[in-house]
N, CA, C and O atoms as a Maestro MAE file, in Angstrom:
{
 s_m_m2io_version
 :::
 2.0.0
}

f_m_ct {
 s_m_title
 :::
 protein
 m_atom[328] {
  # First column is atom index #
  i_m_mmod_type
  r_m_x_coord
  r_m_y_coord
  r_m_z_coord
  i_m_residue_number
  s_m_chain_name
  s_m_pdb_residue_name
  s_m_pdb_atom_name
  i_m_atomic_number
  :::
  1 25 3.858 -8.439 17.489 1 A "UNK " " N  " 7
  2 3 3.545 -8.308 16.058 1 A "UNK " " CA " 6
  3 2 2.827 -6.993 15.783 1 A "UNK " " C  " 6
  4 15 2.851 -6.499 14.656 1 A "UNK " " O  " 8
  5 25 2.154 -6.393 16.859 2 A "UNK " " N  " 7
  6 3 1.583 -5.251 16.356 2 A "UNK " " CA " 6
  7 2 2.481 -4.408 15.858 2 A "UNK " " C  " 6
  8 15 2.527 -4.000 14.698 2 A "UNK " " O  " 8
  9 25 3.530 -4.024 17.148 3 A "UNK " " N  " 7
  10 3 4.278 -2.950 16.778 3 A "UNK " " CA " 6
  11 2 4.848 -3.351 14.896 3 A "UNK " " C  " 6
  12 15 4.791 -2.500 14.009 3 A "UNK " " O  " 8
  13 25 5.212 -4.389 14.736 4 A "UNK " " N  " 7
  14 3 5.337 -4.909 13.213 4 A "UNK " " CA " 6
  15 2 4.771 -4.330 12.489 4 A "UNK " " C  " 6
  16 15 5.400 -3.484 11.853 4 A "UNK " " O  " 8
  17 25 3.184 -4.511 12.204 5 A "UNK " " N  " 7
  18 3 2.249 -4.174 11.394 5 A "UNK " " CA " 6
  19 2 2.011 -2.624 11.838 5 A "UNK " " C  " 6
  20 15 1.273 -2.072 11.021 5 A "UNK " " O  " 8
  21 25 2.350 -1.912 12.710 6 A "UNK " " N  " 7
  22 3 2.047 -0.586 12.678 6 A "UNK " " CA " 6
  23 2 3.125 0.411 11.610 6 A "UNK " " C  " 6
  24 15 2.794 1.302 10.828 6 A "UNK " " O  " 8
  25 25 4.614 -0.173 11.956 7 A "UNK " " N  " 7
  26 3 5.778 0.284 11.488 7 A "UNK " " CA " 6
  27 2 5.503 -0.177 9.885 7 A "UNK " " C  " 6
  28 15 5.990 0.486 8.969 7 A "UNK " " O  " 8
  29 25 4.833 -1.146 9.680 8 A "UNK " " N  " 7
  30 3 4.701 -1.353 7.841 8 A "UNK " " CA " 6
  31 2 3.591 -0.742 7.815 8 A "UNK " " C  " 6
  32 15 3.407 -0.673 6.600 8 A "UNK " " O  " 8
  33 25 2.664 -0.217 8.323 9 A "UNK " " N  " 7
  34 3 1.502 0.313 7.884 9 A "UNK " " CA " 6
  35 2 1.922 1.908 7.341 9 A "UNK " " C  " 6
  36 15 1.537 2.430 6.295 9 A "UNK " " O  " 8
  37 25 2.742 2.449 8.282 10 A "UNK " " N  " 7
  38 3 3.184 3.694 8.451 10 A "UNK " " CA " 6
  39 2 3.956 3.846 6.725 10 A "UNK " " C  " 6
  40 15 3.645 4.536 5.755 10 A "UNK " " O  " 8
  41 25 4.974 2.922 6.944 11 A "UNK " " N  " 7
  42 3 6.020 2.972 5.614 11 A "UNK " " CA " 6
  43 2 4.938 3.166 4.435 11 A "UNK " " C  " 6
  44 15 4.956 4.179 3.737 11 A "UNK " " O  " 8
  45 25 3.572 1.670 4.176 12 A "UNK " " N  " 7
  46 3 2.874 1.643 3.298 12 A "UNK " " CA " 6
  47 2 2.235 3.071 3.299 12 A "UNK " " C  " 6
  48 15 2.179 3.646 2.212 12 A "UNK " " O  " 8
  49 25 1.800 3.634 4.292 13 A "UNK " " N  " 7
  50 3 0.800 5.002 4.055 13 A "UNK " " CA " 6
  51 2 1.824 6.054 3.617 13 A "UNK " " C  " 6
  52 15 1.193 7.025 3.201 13 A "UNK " " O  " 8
  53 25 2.910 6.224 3.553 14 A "UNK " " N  " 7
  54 3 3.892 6.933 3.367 14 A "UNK " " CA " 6
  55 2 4.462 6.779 1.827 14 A "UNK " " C  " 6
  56 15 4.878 7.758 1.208 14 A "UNK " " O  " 8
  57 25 4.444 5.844 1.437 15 A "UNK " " N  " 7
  58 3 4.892 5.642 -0.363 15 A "UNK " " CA " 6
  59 2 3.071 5.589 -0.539 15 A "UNK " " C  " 6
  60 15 3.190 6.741 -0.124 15 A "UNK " " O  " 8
  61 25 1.798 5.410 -0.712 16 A "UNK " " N  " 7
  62 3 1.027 6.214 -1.062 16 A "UNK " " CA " 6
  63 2 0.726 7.551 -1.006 16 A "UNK " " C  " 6
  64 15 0.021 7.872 -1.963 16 A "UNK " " O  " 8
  65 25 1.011 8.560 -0.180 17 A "UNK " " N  " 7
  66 3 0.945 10.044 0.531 17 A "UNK " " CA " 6
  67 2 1.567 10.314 -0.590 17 A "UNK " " C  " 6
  68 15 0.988 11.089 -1.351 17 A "UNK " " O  " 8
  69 25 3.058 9.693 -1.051 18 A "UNK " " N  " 7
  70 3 4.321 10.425 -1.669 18 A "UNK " " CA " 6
  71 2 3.920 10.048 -3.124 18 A "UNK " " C  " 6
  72 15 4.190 10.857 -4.012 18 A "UNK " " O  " 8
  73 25 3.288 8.863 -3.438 19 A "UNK " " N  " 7
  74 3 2.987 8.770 -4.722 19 A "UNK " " CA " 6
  75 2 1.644 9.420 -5.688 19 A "UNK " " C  " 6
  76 15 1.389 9.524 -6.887 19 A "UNK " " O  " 8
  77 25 1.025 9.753 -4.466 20 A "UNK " " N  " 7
  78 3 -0.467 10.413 -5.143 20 A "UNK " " CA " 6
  79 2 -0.541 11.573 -4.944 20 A "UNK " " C  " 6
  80 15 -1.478 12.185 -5.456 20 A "UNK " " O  " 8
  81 25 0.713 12.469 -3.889 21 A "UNK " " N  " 7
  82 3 0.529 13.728 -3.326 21 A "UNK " " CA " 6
  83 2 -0.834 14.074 -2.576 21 A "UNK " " C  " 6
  84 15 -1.315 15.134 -2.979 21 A "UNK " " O  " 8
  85 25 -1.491 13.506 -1.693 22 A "UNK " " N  " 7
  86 3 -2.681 13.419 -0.865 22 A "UNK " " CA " 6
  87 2 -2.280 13.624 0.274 22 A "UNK " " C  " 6
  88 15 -1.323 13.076 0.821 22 A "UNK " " O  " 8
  89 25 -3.089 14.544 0.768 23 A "UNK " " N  " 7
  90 3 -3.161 14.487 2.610 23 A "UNK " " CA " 6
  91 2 -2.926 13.039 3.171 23 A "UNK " " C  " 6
  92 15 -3.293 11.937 2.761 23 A "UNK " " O  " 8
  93 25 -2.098 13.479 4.380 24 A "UNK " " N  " 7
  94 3 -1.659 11.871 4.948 24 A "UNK " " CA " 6
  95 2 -2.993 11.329 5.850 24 A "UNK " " C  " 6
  96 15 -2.934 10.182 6.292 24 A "UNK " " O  " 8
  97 25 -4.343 12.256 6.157 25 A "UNK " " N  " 7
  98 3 -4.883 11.835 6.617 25 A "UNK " " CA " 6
  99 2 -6.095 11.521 5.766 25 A "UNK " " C  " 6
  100 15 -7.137 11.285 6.378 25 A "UNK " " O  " 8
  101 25 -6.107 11.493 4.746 26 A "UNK " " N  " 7
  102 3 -6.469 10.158 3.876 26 A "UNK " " CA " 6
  103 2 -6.319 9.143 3.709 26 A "UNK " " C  " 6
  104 15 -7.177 8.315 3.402 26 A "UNK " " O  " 8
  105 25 -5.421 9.013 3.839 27 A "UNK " " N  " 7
  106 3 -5.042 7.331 4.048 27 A "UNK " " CA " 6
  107 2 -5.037 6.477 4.814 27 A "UNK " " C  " 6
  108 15 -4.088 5.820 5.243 27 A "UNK " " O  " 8
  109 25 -6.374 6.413 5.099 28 A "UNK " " N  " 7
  110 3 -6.748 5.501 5.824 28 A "UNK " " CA " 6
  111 2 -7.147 4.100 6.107 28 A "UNK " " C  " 6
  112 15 -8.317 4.030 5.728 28 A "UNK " " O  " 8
  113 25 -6.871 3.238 6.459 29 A "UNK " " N  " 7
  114 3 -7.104 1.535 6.611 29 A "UNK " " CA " 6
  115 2 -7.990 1.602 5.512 29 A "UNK " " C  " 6
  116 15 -7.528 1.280 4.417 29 A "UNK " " O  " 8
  117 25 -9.449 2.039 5.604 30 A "UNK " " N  " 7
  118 3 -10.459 1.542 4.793 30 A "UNK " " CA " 6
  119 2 -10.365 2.720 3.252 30 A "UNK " " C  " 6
  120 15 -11.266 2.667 2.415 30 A "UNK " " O  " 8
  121 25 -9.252 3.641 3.099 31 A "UNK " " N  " 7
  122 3 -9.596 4.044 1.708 31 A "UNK " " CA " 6
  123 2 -9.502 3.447 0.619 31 A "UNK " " C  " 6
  124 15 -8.541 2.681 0.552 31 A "UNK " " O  " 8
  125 25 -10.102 3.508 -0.201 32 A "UNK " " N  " 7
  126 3 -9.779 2.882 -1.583 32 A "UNK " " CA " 6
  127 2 -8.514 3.777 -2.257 32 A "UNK " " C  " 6
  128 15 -8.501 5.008 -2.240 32 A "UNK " " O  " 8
  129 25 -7.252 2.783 -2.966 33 A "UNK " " N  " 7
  130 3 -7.037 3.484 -3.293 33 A "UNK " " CA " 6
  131 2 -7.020 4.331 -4.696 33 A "UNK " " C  " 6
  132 15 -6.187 5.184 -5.002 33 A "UNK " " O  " 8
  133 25 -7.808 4.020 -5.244 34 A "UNK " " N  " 7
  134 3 -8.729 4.363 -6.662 34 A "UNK " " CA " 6
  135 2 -9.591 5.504 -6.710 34 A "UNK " " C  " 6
  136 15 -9.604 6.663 -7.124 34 A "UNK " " O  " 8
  137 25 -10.600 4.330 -5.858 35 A "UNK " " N  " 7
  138 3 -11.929 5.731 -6.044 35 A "UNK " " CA " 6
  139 2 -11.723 7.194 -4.964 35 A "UNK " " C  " 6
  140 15 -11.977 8.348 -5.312 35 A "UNK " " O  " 8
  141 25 -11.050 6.640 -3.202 36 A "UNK " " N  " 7
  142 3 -11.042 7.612 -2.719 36 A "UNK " " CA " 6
  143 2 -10.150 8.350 -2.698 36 A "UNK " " C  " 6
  144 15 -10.355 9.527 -2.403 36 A "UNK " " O  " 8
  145 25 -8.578 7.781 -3.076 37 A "UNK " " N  " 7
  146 3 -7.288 8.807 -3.204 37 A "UNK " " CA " 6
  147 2 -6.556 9.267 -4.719 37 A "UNK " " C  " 6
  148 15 -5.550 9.898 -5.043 37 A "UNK " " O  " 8
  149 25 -7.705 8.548 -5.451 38 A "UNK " " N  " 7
  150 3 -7.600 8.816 -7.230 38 A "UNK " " CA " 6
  151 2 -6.407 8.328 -7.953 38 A "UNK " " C  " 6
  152 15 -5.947 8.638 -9.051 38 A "UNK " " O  " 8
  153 25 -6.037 7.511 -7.081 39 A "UNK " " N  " 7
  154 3 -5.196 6.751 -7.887 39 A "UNK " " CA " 6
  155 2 -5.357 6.003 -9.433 39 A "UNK " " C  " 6
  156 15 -6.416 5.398 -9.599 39 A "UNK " " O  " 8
  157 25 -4.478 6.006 -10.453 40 A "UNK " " N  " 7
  158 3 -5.118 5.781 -11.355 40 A "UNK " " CA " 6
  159 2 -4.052 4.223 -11.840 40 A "UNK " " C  " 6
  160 15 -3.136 3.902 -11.083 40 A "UNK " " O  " 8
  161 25 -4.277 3.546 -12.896 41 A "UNK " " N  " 7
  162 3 -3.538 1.904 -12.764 41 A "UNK " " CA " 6
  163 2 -2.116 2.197 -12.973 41 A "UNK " " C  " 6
  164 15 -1.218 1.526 -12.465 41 A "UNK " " O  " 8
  165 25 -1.867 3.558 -13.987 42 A "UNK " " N  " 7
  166 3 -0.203 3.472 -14.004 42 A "UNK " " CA " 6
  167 2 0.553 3.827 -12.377 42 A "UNK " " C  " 6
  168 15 1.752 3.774 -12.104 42 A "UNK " " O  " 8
  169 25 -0.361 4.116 -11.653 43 A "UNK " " N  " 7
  170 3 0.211 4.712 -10.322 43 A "UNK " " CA " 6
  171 2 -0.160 3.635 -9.272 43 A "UNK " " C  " 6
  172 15 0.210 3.559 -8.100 43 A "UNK " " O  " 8
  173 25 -0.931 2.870 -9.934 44 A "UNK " " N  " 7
  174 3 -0.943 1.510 -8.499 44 A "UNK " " CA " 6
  175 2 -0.068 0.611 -9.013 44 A "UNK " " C  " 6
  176 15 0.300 -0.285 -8.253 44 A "UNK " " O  " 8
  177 25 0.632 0.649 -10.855 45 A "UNK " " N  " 7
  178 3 1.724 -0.364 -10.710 45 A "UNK " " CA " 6
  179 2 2.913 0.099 -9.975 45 A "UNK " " C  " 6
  180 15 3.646 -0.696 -9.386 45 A "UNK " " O  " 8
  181 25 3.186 1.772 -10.005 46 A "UNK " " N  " 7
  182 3 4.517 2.016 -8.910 46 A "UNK " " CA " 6
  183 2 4.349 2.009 -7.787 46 A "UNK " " C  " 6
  184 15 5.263 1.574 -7.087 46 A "UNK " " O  " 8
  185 25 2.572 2.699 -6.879 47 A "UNK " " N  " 7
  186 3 2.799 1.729 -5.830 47 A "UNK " " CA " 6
  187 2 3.128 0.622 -5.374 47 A "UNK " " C  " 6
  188 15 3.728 0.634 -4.300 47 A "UNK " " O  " 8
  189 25 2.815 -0.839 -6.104 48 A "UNK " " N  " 7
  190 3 2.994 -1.797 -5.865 48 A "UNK " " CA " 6
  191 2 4.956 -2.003 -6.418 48 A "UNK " " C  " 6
  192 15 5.803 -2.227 -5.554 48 A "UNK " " O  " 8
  193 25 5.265 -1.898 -7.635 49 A "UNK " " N  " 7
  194 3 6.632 -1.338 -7.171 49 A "UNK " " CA " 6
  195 2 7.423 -0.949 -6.139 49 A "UNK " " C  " 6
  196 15 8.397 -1.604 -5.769 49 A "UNK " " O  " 8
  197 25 7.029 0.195 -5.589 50 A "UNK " " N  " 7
  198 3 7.454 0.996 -4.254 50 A "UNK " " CA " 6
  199 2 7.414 -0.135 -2.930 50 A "UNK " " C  " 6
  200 15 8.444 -0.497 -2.362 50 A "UNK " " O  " 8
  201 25 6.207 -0.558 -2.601 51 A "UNK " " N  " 7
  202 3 5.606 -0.995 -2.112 51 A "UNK " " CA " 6
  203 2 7.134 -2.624 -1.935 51 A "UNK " " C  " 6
  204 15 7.781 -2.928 -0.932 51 A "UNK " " O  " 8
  205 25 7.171 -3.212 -3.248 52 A "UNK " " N  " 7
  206 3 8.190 -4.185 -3.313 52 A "UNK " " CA " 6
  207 2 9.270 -3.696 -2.811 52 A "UNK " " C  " 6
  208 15 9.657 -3.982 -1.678 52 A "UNK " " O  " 8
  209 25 9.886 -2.886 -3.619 53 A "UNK " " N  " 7
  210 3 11.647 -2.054 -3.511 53 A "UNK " " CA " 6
  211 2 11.035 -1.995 -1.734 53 A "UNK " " C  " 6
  212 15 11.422 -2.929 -1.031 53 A "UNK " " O  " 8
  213 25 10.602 -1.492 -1.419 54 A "UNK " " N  " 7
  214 3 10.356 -0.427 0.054 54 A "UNK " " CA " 6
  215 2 10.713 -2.092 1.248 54 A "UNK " " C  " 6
  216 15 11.403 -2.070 2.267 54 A "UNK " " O  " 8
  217 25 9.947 -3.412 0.630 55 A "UNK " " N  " 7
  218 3 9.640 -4.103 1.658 55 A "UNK " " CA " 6
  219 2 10.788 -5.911 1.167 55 A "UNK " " C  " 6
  220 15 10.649 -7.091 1.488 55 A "UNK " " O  " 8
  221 25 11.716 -5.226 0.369 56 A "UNK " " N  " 7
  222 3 12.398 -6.598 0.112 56 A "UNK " " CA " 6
  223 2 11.173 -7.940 -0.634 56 A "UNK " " C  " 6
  224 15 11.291 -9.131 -0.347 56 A "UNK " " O  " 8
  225 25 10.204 -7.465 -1.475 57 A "UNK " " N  " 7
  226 3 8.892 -8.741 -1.339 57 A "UNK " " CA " 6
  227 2 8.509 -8.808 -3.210 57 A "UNK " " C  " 6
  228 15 8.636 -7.965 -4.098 57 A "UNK " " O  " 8
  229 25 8.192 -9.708 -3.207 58 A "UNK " " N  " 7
  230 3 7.504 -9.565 -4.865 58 A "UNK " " CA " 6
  231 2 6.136 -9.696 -4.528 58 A "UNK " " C  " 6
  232 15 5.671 -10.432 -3.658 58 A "UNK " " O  " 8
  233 25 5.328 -8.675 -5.526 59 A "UNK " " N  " 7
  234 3 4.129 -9.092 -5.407 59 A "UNK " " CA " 6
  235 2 3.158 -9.477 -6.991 59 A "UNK " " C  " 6
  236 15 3.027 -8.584 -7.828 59 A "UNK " " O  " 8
  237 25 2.667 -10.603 -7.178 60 A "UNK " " N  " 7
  238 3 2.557 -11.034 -8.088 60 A "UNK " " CA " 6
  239 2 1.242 -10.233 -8.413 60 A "UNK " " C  " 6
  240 15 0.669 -9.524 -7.585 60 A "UNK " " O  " 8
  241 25 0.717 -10.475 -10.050 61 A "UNK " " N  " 7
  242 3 0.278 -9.543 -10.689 61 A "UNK " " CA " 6
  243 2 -0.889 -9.908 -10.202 61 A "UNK " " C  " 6
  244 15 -1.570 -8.914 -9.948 61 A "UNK " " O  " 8
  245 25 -1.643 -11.329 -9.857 62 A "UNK " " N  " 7
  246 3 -2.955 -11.695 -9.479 62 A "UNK " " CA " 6
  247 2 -3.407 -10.811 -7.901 62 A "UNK " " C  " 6
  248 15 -4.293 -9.983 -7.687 62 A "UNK " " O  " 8
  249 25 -1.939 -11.669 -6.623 63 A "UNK " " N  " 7
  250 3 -2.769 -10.372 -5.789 63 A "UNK " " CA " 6
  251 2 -2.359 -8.653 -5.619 63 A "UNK " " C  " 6
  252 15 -2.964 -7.921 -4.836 63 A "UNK " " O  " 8
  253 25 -1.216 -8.181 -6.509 64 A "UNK " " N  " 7
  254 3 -1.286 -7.030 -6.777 64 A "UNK " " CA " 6
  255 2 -3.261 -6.218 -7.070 64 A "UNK " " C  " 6
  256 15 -3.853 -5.305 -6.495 64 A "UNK " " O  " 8
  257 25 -3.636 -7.102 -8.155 65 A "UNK " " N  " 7
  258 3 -4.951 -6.392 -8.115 65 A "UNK " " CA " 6
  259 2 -6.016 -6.391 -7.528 65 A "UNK " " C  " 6
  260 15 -6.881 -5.597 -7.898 65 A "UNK " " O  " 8
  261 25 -6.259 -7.272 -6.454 66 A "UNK " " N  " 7
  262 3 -6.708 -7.157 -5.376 66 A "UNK " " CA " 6
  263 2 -6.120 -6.171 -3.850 66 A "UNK " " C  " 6
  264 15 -6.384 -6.443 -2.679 66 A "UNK " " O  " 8
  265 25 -5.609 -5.466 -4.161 67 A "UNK " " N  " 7
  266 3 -4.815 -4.079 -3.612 67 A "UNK " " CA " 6
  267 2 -5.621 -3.122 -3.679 67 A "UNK " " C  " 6
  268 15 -5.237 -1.996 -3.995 67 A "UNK " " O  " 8
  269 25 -6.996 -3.426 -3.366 68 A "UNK " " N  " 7
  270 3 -8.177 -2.175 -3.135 68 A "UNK " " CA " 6
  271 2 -8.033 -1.155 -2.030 68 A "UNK " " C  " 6
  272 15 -8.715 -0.131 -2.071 68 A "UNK " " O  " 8
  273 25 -7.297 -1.348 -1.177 69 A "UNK " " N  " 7
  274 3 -7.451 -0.467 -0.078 69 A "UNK " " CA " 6
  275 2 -6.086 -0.280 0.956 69 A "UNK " " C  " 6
  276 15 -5.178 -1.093 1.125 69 A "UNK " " O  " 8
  277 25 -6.210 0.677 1.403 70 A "UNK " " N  " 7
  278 3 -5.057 0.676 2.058 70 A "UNK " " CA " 6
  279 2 -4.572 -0.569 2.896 70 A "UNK " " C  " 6
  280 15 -3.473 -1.119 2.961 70 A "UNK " " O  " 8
  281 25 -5.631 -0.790 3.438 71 A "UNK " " N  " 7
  282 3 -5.576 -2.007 4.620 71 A "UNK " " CA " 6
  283 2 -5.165 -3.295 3.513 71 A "UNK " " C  " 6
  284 15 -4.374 -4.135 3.942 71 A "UNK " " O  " 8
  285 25 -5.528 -3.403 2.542 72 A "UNK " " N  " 7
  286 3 -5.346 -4.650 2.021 72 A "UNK " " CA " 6
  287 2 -3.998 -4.517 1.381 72 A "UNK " " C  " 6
  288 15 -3.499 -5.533 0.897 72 A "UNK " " O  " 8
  289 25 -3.244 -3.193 1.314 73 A "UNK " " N  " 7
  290 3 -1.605 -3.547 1.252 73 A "UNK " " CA " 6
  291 2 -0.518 -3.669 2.028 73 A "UNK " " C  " 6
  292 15 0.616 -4.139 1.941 73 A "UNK " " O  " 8
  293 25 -1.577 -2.788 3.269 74 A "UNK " " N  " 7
  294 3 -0.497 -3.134 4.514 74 A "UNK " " CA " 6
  295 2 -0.278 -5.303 4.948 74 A "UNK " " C  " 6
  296 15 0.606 -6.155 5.034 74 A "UNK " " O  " 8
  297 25 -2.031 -5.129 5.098 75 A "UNK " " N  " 7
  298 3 -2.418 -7.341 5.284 75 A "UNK " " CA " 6
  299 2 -1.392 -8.017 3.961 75 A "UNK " " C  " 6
  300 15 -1.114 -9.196 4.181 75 A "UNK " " O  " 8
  301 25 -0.861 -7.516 2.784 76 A "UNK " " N  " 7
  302 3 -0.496 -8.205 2.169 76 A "UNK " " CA " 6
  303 2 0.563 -8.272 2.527 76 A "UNK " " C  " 6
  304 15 1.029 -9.406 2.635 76 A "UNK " " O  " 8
  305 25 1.452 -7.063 2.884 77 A "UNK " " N  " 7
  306 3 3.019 -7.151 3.531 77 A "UNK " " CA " 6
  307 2 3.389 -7.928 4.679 77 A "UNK " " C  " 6
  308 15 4.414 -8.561 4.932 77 A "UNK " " O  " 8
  309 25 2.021 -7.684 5.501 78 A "UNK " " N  " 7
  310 3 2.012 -8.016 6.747 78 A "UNK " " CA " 6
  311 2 2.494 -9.701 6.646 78 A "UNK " " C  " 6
  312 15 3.399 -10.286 7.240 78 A "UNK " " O  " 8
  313 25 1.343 -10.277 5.490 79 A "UNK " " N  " 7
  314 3 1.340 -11.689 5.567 79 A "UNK " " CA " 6
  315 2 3.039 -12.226 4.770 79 A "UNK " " C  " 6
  316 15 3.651 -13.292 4.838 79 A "UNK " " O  " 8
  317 25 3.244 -11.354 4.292 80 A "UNK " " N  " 7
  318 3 4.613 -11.968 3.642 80 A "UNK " " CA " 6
  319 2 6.006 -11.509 4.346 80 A "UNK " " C  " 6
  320 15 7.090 -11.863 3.883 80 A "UNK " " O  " 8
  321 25 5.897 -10.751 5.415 81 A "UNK " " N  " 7
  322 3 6.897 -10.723 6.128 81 A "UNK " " CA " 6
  323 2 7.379 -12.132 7.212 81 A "UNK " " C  " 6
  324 15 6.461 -12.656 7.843 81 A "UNK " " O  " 8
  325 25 8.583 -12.604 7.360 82 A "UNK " " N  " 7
  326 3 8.877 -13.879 7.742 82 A "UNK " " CA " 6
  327 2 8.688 -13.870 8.945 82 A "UNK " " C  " 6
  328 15 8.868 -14.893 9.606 82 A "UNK " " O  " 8
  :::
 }
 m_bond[327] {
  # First column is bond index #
  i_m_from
  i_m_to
  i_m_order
  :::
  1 1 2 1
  2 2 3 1
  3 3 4 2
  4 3 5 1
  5 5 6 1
  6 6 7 1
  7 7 8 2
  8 7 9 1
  9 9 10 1
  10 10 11 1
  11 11 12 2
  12 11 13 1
  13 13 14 1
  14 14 15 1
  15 15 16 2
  16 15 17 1
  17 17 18 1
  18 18 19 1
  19 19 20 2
  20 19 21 1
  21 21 22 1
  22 22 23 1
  23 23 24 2
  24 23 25 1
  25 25 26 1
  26 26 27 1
  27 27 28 2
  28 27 29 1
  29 29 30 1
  30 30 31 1
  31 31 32 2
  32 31 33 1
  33 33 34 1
  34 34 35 1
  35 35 36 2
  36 35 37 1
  37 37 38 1
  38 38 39 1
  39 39 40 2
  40 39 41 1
  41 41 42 1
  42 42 43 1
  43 43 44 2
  44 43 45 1
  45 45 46 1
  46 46 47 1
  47 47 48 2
  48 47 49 1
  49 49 50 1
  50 50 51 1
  51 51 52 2
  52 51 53 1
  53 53 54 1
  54 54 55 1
  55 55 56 2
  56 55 57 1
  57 57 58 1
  58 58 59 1
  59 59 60 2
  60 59 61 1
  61 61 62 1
  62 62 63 1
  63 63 64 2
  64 63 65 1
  65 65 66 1
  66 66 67 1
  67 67 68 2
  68 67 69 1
  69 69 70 1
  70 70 71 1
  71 71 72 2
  72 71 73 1
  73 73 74 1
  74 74 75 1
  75 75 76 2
  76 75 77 1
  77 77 78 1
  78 78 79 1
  79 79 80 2
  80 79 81 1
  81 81 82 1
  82 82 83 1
  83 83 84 2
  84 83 85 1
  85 85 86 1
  86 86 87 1
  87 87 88 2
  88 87 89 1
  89 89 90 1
  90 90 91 1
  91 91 92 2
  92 91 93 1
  93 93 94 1
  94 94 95 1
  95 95 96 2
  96 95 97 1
  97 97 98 1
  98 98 99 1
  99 99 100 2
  100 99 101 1
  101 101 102 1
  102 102 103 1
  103 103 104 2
  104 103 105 1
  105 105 106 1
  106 106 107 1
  107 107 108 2
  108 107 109 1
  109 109 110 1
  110 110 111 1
  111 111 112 2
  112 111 113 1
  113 113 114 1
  114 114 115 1
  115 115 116 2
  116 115 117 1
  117 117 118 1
  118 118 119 1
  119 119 120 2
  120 119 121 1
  121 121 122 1
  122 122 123 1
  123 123 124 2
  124 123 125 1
  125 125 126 1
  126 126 127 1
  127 127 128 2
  128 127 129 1
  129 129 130 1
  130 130 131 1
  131 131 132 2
  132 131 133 1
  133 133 134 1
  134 134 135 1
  135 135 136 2
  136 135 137 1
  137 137 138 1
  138 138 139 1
  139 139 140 2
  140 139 141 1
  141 141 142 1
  142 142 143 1
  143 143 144 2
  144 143 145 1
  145 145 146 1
  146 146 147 1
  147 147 148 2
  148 147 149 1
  149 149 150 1
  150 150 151 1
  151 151 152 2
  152 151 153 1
  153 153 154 1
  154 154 155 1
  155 155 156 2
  156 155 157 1
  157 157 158 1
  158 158 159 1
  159 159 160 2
  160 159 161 1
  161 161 162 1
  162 162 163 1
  163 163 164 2
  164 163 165 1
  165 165 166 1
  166 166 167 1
  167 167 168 2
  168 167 169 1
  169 169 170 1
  170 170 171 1
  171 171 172 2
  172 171 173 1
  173 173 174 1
  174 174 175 1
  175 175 176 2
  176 175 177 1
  177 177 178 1
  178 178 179 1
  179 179 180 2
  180 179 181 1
  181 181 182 1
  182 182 183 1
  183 183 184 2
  184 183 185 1
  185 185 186 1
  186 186 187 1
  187 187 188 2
  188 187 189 1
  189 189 190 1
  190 190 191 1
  191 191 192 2
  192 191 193 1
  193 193 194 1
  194 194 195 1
  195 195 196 2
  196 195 197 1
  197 197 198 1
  198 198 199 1
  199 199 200 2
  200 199 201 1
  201 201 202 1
  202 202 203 1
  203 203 204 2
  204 203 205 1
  205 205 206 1
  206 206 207 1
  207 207 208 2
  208 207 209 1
  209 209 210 1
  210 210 211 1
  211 211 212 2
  212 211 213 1
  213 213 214 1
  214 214 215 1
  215 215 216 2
  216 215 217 1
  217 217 218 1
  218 218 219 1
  219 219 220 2
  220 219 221 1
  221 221 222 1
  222 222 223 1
  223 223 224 2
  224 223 225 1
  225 225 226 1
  226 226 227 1
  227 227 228 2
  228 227 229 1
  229 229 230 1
  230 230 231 1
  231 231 232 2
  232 231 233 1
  233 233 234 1
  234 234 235 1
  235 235 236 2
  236 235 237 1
  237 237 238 1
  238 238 239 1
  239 239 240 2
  240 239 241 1
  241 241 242 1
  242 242 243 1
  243 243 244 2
  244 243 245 1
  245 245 246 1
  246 246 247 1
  247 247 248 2
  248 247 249 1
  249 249 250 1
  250 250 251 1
  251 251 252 2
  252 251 253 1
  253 253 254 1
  254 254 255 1
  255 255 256 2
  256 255 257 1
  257 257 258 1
  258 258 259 1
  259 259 260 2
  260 259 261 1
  261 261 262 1
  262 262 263 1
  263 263 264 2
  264 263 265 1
  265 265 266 1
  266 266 267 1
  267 267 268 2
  268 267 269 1
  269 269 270 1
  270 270 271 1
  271 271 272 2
  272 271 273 1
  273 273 274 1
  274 274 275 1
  275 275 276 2
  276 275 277 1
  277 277 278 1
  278 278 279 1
  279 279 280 2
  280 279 281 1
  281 281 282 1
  282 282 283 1
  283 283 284 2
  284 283 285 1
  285 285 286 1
  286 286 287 1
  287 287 288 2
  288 287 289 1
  289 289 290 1
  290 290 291 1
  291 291 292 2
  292 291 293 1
  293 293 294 1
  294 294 295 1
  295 295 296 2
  296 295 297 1
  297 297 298 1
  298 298 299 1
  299 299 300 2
  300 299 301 1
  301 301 302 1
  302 302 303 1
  303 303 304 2
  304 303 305 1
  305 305 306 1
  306 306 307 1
  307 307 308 2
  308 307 309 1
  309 309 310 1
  310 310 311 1
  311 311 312 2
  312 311 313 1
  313 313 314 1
  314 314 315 1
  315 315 316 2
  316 315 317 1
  317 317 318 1
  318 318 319 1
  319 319 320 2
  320 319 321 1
  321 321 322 1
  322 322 323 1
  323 323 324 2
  324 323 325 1
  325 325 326 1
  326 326 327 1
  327 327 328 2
  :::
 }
}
């Protein structure tokens, strides 16, 4: 399962990098992606968009906004992959 969660972590840090135009080494497990990569709400609904299209998954609007941090969108994919 790791190798799993590394290969979606990668994809997830990769449609943030591409959606905020930020150094890839920002994006890290614990960034926010608000306060530390300036993401702003019209750009965390196409992440979370991206994020869907990218991973075959819906993500509903309640835990879409709990999507504070990098780590908490990779754990969300993670948990909804079969």
């Amino acid at each position: 399962m790791e190798d799993g969660r590394a290969d979606i972590a990668e994809r997830v840090r990769n449609i943030i990098v591409e959606q905020l135009a930020v150094e890839k080494s920002k994006v890290v497990d614990d960034a926010s992606i608000v306060d530390d990569l300036g993401a702003d709400s019209l750009e965390m609904v196409q992440i979370v968009m991206l994020i869907e299209d990218e991973f075959g998954i819906a993500i509903p609007d309640q835990p879409a906004e709990g999507l504070l941090t990098v780590r908490d969108a990779i754990d969300y994919v993670v948990a909804s992959q079969p």
